[in-house]
C-alpha positions in Angstrom: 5.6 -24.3 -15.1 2.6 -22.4 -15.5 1.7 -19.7 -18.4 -1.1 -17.4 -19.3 -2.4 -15.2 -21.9 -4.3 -12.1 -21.2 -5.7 -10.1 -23.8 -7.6 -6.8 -23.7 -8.7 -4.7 -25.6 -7.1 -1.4 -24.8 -4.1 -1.1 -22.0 -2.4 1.2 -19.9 0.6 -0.5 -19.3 2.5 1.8 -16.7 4.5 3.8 -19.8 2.8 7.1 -21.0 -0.5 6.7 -23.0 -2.4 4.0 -23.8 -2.5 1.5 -26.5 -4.8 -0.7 -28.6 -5.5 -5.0 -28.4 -2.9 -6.2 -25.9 -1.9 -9.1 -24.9 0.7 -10.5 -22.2 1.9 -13.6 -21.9 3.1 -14.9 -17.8 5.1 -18.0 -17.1 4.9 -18.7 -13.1 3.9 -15.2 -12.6 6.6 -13.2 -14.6 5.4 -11.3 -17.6 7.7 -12.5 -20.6 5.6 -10.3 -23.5 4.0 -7.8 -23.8 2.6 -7.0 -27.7 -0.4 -7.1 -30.2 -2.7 -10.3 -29.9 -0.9 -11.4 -33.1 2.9 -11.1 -31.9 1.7 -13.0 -28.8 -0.3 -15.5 -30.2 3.1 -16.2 -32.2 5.3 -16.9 -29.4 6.9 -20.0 -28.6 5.4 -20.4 -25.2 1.8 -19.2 -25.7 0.6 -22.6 -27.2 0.2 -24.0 -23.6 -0.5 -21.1 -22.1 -4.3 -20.9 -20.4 -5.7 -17.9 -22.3 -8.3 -15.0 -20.6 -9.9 -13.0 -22.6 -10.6 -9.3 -21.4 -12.9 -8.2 -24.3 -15.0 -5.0 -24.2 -12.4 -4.5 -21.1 -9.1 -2.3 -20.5 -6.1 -3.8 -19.2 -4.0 -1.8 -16.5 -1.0 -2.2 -13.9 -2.5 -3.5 -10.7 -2.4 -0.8 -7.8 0.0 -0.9 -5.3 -1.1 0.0 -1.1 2.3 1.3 -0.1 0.6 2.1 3.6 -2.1 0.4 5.5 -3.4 -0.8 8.9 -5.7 -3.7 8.5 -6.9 -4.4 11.7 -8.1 -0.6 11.7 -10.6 -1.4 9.0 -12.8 -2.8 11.7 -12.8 0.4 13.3 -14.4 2.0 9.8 -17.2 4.5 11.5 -15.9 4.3 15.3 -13.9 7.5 15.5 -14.7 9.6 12.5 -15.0 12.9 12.9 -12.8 13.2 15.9 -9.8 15.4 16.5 -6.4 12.9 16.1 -5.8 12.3 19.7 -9.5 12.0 20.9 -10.2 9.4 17.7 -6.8 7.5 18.7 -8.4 7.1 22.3 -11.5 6.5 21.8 -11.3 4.2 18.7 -7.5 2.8 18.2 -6.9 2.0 21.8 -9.8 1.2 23.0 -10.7 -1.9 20.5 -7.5 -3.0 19.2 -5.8 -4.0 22.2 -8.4 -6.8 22.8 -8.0 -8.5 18.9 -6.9 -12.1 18.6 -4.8 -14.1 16.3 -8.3 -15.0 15.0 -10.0 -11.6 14.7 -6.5 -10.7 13.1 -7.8 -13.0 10.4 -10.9 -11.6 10.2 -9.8 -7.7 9.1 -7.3 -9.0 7.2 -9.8 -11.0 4.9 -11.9 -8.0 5.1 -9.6 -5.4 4.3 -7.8 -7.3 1.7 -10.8 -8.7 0.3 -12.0 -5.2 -0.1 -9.0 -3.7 -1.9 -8.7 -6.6 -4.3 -12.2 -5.9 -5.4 -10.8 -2.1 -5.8 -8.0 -3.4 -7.6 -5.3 -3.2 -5.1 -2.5 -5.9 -5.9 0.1 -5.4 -3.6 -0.3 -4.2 -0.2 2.0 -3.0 2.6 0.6 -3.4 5.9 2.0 -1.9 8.6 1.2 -3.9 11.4 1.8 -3.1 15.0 -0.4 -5.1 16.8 2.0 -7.8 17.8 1.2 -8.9 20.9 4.7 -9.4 21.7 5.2 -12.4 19.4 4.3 -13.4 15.4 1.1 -14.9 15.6 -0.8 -11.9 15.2 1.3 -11.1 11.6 1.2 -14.3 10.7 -2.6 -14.5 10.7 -2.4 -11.5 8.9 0.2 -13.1 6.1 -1.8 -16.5 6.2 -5.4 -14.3 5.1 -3.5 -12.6 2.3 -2.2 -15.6 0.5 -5.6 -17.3 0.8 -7.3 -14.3 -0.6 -4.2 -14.3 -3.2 -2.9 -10.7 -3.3 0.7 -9.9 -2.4 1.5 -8.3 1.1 4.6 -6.4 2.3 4.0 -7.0 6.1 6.0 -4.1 7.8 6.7 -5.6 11.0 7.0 -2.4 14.0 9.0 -1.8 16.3 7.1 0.1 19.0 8.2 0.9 22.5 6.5 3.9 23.8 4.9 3.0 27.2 2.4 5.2 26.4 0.4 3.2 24.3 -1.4 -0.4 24.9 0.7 -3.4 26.3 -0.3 -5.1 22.7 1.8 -2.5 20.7 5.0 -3.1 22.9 8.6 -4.9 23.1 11.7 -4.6 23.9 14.1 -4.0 21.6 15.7 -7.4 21.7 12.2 -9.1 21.6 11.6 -6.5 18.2 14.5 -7.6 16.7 14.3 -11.5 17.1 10.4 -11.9 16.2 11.2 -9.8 13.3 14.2 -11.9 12.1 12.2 -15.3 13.1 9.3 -13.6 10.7 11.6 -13.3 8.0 13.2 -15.9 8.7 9.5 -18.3 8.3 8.7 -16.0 5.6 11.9 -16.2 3.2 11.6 -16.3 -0.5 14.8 -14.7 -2.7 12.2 -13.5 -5.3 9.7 -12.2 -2.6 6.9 -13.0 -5.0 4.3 -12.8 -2.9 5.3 -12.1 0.8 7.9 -9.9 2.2 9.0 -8.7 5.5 10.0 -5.2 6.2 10.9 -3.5 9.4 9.0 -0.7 10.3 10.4 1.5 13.5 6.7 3.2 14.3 7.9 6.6 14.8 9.6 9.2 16.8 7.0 9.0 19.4 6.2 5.4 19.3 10.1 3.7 19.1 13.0 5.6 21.0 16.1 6.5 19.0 17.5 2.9 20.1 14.7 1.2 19.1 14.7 2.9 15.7 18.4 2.1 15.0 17.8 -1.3 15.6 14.8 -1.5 12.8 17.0 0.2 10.4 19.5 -2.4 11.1 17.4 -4.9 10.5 16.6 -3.5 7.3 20.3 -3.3 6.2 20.9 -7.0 7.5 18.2 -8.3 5.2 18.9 -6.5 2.6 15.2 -4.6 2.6 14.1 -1.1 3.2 12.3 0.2 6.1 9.3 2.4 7.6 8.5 5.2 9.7 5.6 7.4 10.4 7.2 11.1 10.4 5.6 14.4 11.0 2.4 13.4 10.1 0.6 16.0 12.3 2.0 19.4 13.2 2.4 19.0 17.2 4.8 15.8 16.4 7.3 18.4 14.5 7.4 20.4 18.0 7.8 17.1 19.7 10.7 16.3 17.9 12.1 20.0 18.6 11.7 19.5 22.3 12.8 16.4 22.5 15.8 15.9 20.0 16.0 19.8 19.3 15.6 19.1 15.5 12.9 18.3 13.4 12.3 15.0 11.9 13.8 14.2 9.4 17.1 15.7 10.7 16.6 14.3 14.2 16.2 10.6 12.0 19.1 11.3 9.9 21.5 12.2 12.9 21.1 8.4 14.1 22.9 5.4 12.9 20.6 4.5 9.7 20.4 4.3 6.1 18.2 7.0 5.1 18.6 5.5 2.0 16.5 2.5 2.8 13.8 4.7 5.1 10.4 4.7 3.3 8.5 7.8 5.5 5.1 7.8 5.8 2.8 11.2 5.7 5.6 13.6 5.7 2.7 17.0 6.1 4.8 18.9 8.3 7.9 18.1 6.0 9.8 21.9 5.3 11.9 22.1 2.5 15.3 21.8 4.2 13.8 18.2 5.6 12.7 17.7 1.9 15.8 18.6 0.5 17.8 16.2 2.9 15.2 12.8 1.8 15.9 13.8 -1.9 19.7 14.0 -1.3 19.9 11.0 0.5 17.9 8.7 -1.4 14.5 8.5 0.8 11.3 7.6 -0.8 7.8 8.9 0.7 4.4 6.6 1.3 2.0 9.3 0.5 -1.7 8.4 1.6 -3.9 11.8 0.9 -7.1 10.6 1.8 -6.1 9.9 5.5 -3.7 13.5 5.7 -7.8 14.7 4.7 -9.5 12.9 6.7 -7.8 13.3 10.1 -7.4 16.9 8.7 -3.3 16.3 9.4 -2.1 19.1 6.8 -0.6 18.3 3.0 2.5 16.6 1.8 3.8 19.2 -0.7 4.3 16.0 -3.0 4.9 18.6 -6.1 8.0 19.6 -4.5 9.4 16.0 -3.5 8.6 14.5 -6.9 10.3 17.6 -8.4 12.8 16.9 -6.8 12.7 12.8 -7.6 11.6 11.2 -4.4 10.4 8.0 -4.7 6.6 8.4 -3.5 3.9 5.3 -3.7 0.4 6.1 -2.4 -1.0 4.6 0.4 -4.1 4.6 1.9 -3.5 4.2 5.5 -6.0 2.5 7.6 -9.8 2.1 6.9 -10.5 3.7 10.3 -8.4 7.3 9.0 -9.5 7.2 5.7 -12.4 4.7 5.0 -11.5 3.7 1.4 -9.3 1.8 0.7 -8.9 1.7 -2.8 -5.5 3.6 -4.8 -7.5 4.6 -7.7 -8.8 6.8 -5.4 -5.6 7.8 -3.5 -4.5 8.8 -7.6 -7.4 11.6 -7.9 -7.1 12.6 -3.8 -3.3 13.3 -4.8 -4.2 15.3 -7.8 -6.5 17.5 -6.4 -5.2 18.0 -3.4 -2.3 19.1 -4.7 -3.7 21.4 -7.1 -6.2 22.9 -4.6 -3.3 24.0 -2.2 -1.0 25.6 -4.4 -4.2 27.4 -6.6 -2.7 25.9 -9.8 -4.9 23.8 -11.8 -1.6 22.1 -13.9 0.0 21.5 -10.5 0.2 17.6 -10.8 -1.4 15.7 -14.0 -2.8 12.2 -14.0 -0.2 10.2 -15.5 2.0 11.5 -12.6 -0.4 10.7 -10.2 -1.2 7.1 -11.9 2.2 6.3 -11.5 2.5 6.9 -8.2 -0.2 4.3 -7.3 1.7 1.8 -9.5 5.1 2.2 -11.1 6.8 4.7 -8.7 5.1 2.5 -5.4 6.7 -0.3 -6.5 9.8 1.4 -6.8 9.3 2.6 -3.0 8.7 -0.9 -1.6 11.8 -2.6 -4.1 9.5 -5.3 -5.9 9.2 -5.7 -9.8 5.4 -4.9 -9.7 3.5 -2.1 -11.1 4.3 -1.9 -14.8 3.1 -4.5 -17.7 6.2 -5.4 -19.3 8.8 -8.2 -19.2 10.5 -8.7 -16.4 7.7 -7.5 -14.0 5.4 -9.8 -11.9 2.0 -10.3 -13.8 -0.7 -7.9 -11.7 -3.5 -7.1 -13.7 -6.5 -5.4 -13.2 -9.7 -5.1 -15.6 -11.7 -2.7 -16.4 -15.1 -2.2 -18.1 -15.2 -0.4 -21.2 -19.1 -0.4 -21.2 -19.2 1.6 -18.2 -19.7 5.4 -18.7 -17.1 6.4 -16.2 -14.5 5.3 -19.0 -16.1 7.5 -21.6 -14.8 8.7 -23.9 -12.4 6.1 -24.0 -9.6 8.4 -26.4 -8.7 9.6 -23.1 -8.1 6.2 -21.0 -5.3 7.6 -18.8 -6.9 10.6 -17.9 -10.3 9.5 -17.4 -8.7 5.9 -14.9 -7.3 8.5 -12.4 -10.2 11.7 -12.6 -13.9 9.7 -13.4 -13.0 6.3 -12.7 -16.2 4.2 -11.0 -15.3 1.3 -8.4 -18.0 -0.8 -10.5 -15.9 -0.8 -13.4 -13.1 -3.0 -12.2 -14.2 -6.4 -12.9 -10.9 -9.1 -12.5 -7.9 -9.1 -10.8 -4.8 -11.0 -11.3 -2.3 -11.4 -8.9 1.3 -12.9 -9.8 -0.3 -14.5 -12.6 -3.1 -15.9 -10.8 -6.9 -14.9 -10.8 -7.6 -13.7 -7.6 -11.1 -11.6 -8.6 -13.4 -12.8 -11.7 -16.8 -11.0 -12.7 -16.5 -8.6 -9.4 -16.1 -11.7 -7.2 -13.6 -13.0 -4.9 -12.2 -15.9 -6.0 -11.0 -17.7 -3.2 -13.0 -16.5 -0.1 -16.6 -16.1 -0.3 -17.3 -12.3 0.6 -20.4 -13.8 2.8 -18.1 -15.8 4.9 -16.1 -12.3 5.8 -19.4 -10.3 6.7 -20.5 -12.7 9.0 -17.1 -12.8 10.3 -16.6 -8.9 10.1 -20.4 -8.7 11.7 -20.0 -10.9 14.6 -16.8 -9.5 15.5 -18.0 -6.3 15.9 -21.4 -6.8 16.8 -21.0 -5.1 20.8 -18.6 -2.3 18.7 -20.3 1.3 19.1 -18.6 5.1 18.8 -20.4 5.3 22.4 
């Protein structure tokens, strides 16, 4: 058994407003306390535990990815400024098709190495580049549990012959390397990896394949993921080809809506949003990339009005280039408020939640909140730095002013994974001169 005792100064700890000195107290990375450094310090168990002091320092929820690529972080500065299809040629299929297992390590070190210095504790990757086998997400899974943060790894299903031989399967070869994933990868409490099915969309798994990922899902007892009407001309594919539009052509087939975590949702009209509130959907919502790739906007006002589930997501470092969910949490804000002209459109603490609480929530794990019974994901930030100020107004000022620099440790399932702005298990030399060596031939030309 292993305890710890964290105590900051101030706290956000997922609930409305923030508080004074807190401390929490973890046993094998569940929180079991939450209270003032005195009621803590009192506890039965907190005389063994190893205490970490977060003076001068704020404590908050650590920020859950509800939506990324990895790989695509190597392709940061390829294809930006492109139109969707020309940037998916030039960039997306043209480099990834040539990655290894090994360079598989290599952006996931980097793009998990990055987002756990941005405070990212959780992160679902959705990963198509599978080579028709497991080693690819396996390197992936094996780089997040040496850099120490947790990782969803949605495993695709992808059978549109239109993209690269390294996206493809069958459907029988989808669904028996994503049941021998699961299978390698089981753990009841899912503390630190868990594998999700992750049909890749309407134009990249047929209606077969599809079913057979939402099985999956249903079998193992986890939800799944699909990209859906992410840019307009994919709402007219789906009228041509299945003479409805997404999420009504998706419902129609044999799957648990229920269990369906969409991804994007721009193009979404309110019949479509009406129909994912009704029957239990949740949203990954990743504004920066719907921005970048200029896709259109999620009305996320609407779908959280009408309680969707929706977890921010940054999609992949090549369609968005951060990758950080503090910054998805003031993207969504003013995004929102910018399209419907209304300044009290959306407020922080909604938008906060989304990148912790409520993203948990979407991807069924206890994470995202500092209380008992959650897994112990903290994130520290400095007090001393003038993006904070004035510090009466934490909550406001973590999702509008908030400076990268500020965020000094991480702790992942009760474990440190960074200390002082460093990585604590993988030097971040080692992963440029990886990242750099990789890339080194790599040119927009």
């Amino acid at each position: 058994m292993s305890a710890i005792l964290v105590t900051a100064d101030r706290a956000l700890t997922g609930d409305l407003g923030a508080r004074g000195p807190t401390s929490v107290l973890a046993v094998d990375g569940k929180i079991i306390a939450v209270g003032t450094p005195g009621e803590i310090a009192a506890h039965p168990q907190a005389a063994s535990a190893r205490r970490i002091d977060w003076g001068q320092r704020a404590m908050v929820p650590g920020t859950v990815n509800t939506h990324n690529h990895s790989f695509q972080s190597l392709l940061r500065g390829i294809g930006d400024d492109l139109p969707f299809l020309e940037w998916r040629d030039r960039a997306l299929y043209r480099y990834s098709p040539r990655l290894t297992a090994d360079d598989m390590t290599t952006a996931a070190l980097f793009a998990f190495g990055e987002m756990l210095l941005q405070g990212v504790t959780t992160v679902c990757d959705f990963f198509y580049l599978n080579a028709q086998g497991n080693a690819h997400a396996t390197a992936v899974i094996e780089a997040a549990r040496r850099l120490g943060i947790r990782i969803v790894l949605a495993r695709s299903f992808y059978d549109w012959d239109g993209a690269p031989a390294a996206y493809r399967e069958t459907i029988p070869q989808a669904v028996s390397h994503f049941e021998a994933l699961a299978k390698q990868y089981r753990d009841p409490d899912r503390h630190l990896v868990t594998i999700q099915p992750a049909p890749h969309s309407q134009h990249g798994a047929s209606p077969a394949m599809i079913e057979a990922g939402a099985g999956c899902a249903a079998d193992a007892g986890v939800p799944w993921h699909i990209h859906l009407a992410e840019e307009r001309y994919q709402v007219d594919q789906s009228l041509e080809r299945f003479g409805a539009r997404p999420i009504h052509a998706v419902s129609a087939l044999d799957v648990d809506l229920s269990q369906m975590i969409a991804v994007h949702g721009c193009w979404f009209d309110e019949s479509e949003r009406a129909v994912l509130a009704e029957r239990g959907g949740s949203l990954a919502y990743c504004p920066g990339s719907n921005m970048f790739l200029g896709d259109g906007v999620t009305d996320l006002v609407d779908l959280v009005a009408r309680g969707v589930r929706v977890g921010l997501g940054t999609d992949g470092g090549c369609s968005n280039n951060r990758v950080s969910v503090f910054d998805e949490m003031r993207t969504a804000a003013l995004l929102q408020k910018v399209h419907r002209i209304d300044g009290q459109a959306i407020d922080a603490e909604t938008c906060f939640a989304l990148g912790t609480r409520t993203a948990g929530e979407v991807l069924r794990l206890p994470i995202g909140r500092i209380a008992p019974g959650y897994r112990c994901d903290l994130v520290a930030l400095d007090l001393g730095d003038p993006s904070l100020w004035p510090v009466q107004v934490l909550e406001k000022n973590v999702v509008y002013a908030l400076s990268a620099r500020a965020i000094t440790d991480v702790v992942v399932d009760g474990q440190e994974a960074v200390i002082a702005r460093q990585l604590c298990h993988v030097p971040i030399g080692e992963i440029q001169v990886r990242v750099a060596e990789l890339t080194r031939d790599w040119s927009r030309d």
